[in-house]
N, CA, C and O atoms as a Maestro MAE file, in Angstrom:
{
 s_m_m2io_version
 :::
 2.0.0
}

f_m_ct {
 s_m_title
 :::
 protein
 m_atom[208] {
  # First column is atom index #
  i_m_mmod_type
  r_m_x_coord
  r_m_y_coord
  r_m_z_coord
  i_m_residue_number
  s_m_chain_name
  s_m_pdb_residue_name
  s_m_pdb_atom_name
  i_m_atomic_number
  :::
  1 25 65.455 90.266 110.090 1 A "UNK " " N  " 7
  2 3 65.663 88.855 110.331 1 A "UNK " " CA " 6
  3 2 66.534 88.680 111.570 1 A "UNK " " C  " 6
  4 15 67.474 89.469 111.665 1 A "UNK " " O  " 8
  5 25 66.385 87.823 112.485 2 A "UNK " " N  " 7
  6 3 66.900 87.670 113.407 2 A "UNK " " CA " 6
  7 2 68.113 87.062 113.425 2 A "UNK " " C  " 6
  8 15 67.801 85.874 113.343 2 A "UNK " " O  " 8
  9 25 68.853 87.094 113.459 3 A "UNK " " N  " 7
  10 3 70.549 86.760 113.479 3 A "UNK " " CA " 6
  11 2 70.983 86.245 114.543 3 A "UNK " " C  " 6
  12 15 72.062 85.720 114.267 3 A "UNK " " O  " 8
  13 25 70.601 86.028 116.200 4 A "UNK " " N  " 7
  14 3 70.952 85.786 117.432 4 A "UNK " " CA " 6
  15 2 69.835 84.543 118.091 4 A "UNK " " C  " 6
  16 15 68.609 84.465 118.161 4 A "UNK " " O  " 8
  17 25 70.785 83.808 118.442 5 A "UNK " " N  " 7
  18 3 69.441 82.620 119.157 5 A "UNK " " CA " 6
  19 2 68.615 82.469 119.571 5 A "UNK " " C  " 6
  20 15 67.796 81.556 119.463 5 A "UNK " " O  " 8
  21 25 68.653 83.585 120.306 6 A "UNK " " N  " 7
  22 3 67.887 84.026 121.629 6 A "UNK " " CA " 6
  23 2 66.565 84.753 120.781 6 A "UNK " " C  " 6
  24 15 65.417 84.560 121.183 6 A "UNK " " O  " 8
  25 25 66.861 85.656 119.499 7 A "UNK " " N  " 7
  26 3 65.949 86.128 118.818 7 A "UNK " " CA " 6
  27 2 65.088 85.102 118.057 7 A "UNK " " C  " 6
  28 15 63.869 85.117 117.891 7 A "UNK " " O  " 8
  29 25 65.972 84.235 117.648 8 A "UNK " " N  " 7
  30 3 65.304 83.471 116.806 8 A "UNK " " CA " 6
  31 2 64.318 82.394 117.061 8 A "UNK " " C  " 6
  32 15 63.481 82.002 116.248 8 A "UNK " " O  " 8
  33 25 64.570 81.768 118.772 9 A "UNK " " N  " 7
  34 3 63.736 81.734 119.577 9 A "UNK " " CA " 6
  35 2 62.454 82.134 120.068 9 A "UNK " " C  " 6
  36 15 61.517 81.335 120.055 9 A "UNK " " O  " 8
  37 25 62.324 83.357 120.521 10 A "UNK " " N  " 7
  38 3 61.345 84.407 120.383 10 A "UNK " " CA " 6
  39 2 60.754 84.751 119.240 10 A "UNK " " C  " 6
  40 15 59.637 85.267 119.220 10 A "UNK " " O  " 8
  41 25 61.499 84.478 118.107 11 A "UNK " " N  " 7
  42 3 60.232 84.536 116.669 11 A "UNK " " CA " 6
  43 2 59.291 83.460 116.815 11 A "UNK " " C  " 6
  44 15 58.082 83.529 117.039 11 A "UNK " " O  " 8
  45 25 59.984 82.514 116.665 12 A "UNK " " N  " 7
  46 3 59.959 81.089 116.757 12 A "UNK " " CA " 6
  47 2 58.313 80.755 118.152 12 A "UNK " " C  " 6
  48 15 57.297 80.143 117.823 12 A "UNK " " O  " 8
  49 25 58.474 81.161 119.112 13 A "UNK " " N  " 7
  50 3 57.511 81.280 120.038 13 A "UNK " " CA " 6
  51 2 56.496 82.447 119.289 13 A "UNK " " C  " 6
  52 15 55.345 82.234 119.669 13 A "UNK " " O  " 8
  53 25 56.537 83.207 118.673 14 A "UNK " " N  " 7
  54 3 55.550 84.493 118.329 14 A "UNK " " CA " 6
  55 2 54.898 83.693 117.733 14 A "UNK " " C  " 6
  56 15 53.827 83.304 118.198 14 A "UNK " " O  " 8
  57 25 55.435 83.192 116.418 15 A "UNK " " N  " 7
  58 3 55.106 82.537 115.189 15 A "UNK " " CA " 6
  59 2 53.870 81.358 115.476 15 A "UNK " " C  " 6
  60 15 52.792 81.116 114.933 15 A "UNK " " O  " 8
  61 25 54.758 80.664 116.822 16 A "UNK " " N  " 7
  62 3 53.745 79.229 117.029 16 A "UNK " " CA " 6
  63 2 52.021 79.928 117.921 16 A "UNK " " C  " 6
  64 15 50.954 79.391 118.218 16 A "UNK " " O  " 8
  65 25 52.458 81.030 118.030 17 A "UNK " " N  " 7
  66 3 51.011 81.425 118.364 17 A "UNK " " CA " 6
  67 2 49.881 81.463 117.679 17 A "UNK " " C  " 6
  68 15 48.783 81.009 118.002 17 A "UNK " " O  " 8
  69 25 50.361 82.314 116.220 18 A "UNK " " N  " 7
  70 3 49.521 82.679 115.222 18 A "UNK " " CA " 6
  71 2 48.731 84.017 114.838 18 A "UNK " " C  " 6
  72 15 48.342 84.497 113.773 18 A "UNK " " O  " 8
  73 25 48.649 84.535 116.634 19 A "UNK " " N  " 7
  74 3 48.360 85.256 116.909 19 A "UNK " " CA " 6
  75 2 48.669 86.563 116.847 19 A "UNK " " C  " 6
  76 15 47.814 87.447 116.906 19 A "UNK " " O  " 8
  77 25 49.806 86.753 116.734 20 A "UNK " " N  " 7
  78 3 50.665 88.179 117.056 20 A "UNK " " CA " 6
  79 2 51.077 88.554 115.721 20 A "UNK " " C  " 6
  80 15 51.664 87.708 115.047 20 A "UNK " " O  " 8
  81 25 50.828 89.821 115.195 21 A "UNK " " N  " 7
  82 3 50.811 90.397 113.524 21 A "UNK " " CA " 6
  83 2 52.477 90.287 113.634 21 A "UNK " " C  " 6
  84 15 52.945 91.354 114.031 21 A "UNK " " O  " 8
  85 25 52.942 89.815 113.518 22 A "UNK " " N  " 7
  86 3 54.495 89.433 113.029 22 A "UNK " " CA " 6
  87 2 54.785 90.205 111.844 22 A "UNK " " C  " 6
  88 15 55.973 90.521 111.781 22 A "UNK " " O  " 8
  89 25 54.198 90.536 111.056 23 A "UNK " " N  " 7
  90 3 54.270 91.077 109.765 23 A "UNK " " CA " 6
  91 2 54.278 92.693 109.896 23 A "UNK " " C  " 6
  92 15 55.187 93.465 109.591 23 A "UNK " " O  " 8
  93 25 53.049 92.967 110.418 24 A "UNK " " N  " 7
  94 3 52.745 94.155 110.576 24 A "UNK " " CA " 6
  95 2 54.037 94.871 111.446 24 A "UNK " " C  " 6
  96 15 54.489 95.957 111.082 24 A "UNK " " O  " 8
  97 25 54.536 94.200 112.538 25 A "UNK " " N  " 7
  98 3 55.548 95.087 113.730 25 A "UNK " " CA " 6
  99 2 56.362 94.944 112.599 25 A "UNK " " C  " 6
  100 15 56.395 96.108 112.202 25 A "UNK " " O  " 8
  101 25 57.026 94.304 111.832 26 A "UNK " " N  " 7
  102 3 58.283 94.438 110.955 26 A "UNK " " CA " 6
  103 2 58.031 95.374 109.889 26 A "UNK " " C  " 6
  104 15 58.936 96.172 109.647 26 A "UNK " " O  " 8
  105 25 56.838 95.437 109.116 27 A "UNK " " N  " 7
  106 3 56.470 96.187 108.305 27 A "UNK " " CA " 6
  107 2 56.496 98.327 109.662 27 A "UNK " " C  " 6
  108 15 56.734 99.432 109.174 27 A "UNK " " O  " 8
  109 25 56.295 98.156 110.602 28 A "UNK " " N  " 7
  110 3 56.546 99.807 111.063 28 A "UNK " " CA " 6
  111 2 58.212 99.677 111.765 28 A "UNK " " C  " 6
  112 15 58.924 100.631 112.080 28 A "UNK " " O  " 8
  113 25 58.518 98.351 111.873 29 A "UNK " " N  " 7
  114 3 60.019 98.782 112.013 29 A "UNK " " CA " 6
  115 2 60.723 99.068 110.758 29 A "UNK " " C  " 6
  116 15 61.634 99.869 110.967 29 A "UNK " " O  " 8
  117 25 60.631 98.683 109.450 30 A "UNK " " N  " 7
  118 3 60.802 99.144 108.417 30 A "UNK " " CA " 6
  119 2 60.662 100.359 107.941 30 A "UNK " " C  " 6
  120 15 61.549 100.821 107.224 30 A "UNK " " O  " 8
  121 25 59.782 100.933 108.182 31 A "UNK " " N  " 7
  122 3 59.335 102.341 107.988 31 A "UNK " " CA " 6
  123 2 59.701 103.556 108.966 31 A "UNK " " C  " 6
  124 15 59.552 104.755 108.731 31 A "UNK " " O  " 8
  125 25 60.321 102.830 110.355 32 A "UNK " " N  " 7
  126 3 60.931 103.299 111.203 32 A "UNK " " CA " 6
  127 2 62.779 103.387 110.335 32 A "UNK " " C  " 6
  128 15 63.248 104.431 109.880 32 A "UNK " " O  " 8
  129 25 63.257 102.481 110.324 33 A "UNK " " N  " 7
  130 3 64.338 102.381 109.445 33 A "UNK " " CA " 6
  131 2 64.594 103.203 108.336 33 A "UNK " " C  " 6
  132 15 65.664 103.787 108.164 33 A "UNK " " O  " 8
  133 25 63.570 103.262 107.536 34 A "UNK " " N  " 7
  134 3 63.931 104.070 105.852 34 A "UNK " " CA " 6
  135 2 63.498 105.357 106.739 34 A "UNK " " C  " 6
  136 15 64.114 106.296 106.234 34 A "UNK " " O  " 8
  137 25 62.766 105.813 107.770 35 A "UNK " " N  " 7
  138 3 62.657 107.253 107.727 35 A "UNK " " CA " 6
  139 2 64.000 107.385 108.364 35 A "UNK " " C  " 6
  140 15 64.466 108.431 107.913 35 A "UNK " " O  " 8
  141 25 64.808 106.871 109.145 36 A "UNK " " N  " 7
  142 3 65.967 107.283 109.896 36 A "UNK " " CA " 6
  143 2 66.500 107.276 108.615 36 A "UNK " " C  " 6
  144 15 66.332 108.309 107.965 36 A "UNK " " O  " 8
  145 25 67.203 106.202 108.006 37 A "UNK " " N  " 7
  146 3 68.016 106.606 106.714 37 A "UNK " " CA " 6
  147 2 67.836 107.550 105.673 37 A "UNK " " C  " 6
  148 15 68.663 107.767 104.787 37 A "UNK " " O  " 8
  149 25 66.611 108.171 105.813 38 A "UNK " " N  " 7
  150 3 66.856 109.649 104.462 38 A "UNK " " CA " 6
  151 2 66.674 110.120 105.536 38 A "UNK " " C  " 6
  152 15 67.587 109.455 106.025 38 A "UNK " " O  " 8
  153 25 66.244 110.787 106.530 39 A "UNK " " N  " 7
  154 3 67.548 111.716 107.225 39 A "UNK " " CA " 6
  155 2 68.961 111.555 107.427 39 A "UNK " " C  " 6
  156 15 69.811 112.350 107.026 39 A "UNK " " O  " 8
  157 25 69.134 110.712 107.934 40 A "UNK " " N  " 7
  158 3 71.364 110.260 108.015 40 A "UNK " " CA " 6
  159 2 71.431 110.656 106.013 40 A "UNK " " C  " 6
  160 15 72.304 111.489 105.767 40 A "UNK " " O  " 8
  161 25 70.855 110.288 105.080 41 A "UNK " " N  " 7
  162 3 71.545 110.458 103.800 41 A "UNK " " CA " 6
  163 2 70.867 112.225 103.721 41 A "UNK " " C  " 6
  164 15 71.551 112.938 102.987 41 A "UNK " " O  " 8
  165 25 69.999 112.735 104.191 42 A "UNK " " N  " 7
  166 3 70.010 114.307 103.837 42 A "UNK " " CA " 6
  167 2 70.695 114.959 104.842 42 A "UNK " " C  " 6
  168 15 70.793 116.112 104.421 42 A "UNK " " O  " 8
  169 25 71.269 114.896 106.008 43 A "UNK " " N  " 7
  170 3 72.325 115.577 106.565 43 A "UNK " " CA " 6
  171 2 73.705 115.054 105.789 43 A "UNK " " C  " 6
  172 15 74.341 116.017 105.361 43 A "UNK " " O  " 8
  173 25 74.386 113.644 105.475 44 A "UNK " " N  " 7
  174 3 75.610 113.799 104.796 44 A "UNK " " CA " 6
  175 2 75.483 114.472 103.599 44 A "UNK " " C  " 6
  176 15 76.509 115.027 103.205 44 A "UNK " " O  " 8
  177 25 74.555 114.563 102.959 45 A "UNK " " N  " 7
  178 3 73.873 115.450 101.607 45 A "UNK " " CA " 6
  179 2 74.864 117.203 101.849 45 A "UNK " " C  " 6
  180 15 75.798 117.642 101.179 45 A "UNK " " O  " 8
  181 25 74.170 117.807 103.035 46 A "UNK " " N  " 7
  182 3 74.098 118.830 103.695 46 A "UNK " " CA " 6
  183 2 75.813 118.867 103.905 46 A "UNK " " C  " 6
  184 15 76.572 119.607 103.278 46 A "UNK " " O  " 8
  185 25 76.110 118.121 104.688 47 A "UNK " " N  " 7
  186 3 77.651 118.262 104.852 47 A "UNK " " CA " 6
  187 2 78.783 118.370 103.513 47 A "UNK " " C  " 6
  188 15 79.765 119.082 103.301 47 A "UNK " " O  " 8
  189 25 78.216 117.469 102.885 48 A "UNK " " N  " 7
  190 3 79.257 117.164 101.636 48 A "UNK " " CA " 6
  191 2 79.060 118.588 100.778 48 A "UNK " " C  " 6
  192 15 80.069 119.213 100.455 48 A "UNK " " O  " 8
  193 25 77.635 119.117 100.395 49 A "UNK " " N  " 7
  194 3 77.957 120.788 100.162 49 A "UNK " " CA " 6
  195 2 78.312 121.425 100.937 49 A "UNK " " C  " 6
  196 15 78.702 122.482 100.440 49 A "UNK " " O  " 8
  197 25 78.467 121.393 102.449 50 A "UNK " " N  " 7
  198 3 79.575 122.358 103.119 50 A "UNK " " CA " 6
  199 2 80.733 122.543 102.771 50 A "UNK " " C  " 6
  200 15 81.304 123.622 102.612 50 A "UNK " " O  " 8
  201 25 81.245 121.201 102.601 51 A "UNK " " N  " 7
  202 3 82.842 120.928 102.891 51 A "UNK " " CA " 6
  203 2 83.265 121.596 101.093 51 A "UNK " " C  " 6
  204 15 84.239 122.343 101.014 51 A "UNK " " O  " 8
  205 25 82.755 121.376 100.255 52 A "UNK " " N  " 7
  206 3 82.634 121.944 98.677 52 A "UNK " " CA " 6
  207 2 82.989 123.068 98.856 52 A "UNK " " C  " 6
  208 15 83.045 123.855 97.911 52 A "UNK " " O  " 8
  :::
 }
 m_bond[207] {
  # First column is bond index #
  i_m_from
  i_m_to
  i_m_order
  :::
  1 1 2 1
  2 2 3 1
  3 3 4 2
  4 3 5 1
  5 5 6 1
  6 6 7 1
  7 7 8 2
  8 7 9 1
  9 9 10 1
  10 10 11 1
  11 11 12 2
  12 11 13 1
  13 13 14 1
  14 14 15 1
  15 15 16 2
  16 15 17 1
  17 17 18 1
  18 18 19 1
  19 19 20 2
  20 19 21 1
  21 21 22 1
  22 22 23 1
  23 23 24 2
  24 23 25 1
  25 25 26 1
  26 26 27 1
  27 27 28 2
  28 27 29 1
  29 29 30 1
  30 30 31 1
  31 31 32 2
  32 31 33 1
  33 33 34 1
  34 34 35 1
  35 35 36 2
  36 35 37 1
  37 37 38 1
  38 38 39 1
  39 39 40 2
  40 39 41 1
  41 41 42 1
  42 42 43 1
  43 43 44 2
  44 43 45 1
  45 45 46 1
  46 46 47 1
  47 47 48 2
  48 47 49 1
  49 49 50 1
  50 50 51 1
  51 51 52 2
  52 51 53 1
  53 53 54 1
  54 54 55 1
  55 55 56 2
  56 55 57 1
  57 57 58 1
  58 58 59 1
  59 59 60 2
  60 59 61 1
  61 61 62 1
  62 62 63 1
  63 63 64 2
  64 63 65 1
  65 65 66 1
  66 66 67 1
  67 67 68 2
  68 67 69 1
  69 69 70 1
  70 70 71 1
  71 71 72 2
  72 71 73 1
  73 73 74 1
  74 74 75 1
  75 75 76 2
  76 75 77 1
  77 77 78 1
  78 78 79 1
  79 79 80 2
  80 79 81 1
  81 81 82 1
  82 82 83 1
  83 83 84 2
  84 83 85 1
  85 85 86 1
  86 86 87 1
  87 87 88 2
  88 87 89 1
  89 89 90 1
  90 90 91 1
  91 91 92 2
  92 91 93 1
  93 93 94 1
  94 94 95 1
  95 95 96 2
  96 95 97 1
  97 97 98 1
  98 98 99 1
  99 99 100 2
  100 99 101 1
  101 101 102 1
  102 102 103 1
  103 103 104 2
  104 103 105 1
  105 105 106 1
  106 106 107 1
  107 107 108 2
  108 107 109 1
  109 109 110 1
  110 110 111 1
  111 111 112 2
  112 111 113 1
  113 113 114 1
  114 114 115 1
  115 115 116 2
  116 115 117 1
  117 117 118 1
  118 118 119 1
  119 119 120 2
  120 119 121 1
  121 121 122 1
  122 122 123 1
  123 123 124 2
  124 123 125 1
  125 125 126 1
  126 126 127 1
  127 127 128 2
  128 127 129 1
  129 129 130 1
  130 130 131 1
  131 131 132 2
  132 131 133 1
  133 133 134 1
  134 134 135 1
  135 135 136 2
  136 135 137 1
  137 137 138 1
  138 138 139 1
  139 139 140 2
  140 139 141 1
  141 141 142 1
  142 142 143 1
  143 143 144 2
  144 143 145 1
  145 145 146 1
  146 146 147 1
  147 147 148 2
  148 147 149 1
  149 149 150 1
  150 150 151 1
  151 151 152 2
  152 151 153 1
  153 153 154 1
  154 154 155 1
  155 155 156 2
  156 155 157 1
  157 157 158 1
  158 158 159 1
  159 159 160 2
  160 159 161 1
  161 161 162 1
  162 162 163 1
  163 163 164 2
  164 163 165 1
  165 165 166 1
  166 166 167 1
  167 167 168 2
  168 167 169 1
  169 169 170 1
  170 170 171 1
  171 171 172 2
  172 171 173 1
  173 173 174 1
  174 174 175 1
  175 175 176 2
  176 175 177 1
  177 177 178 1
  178 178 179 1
  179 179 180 2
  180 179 181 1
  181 181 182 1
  182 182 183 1
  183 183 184 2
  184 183 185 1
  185 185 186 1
  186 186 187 1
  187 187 188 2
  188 187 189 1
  189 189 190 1
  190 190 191 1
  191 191 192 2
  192 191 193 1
  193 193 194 1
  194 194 195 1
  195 195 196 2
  196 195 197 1
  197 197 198 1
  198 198 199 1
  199 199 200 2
  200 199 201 1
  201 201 202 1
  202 202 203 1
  203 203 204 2
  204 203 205 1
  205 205 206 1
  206 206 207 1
  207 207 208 2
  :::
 }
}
């Protein structure tokens, strides 16, 4: 969700098109997201049995 004016703007213009899968780019930035986060949570995984 866009949080900044300037973003919310630019949805705001995507949106009035109709055109542009709005859904879909958020749906692979999502999936971009959860794959970064189980890596960052399986390296602190990794660390926290080091430090043990």
């Amino acid at each position: 969700m866009p949080t900044y004016s300037e973003a919310i703007a630019l949805r705001g213009l995507a949106e009035s098109f109709g055109t542009i899968p709005i859904e879909d780019f958020e749906n692979e930035q999502k999936a971009i997201a959860d794959k970064r986060l189980s890596r960052q949570m399986e390296r602190i995984s990794k660390l926290n049995r080091s430090v043990k």
